[in-house]
C-alpha positions as CSV (number, residue, x, y, z in Angstrom):
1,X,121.8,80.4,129.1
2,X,119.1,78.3,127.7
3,X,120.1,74.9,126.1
4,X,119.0,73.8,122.6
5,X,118.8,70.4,121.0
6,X,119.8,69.3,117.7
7,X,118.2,66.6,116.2
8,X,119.3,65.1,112.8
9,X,116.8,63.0,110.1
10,X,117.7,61.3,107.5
11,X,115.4,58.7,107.2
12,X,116.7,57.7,110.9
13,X,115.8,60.4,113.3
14,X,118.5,60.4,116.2
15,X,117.6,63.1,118.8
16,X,120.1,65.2,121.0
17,X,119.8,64.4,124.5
18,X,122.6,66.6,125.7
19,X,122.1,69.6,124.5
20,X,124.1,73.1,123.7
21,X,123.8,76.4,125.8
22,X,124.0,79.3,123.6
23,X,123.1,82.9,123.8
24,X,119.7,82.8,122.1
25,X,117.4,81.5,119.7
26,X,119.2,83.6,116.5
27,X,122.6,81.7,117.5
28,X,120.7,78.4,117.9
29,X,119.6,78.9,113.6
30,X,123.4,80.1,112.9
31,X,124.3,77.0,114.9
32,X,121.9,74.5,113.6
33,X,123.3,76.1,109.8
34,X,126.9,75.7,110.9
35,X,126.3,71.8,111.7
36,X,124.5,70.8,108.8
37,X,127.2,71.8,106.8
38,X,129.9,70.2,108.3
39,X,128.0,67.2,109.2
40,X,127.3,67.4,105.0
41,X,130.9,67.7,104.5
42,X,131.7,64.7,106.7
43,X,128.8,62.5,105.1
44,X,128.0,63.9,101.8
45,X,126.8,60.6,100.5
46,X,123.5,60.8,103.0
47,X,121.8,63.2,100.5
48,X,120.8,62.1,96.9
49,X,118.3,62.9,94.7
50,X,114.6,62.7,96.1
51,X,116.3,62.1,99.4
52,X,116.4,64.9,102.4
53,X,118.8,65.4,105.6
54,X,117.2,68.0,108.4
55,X,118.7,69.5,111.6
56,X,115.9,70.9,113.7
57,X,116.4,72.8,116.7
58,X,114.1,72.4,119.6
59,X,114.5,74.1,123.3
60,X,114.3,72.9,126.4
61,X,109.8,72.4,126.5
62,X,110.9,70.2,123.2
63,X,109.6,73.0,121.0
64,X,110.7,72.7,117.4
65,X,112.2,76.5,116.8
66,X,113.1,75.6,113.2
67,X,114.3,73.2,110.9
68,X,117.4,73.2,108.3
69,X,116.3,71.3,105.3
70,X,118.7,69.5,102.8
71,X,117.5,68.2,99.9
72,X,118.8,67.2,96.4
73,X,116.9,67.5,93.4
74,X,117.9,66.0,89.6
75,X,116.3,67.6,86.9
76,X,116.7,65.0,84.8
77,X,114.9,62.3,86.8
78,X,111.3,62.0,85.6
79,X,108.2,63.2,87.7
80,X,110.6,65.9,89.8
């Protein structure tokens, strides 16, 4: 099974240097989907407007496969 790594920024990046074996790249995104939101859930204060939080998954040759983007936006703050 190849591993993944999921590495988290918000305005800190803190890489993953375990790891997760899973079946493939397509459960890697579902996976990469499934943590932002809880870790959003846990830590919803992270993200505010103009800010972003973003999970991206690389494999094993530290290839970025894809990155989950969070990011509030307040149409009522000027120059958005």
């Amino acid at each position: 099974m190849p591993r993944y790594f999921f590495d988290t920024d918000n305005h800190t990046h803190d890489g993953d240097n375990e790891g997760t074996d899973l079946a493939d790249d397509d459960e890697a995104r579902v996976q990469a989907i499934i943590f932002a939101g809880d870790y959003l859930r846990d830590h919803p204060g992270i993200v505010s407007a103009g800010n972003r939080f973003s999970v991206s998954v690389r494999d094993a040759r530290d290839t970025i496969l894809l990155t989950v983007v969070v990011t509030v936006e307040d149409p009522r703050e000027p120059g958005e």
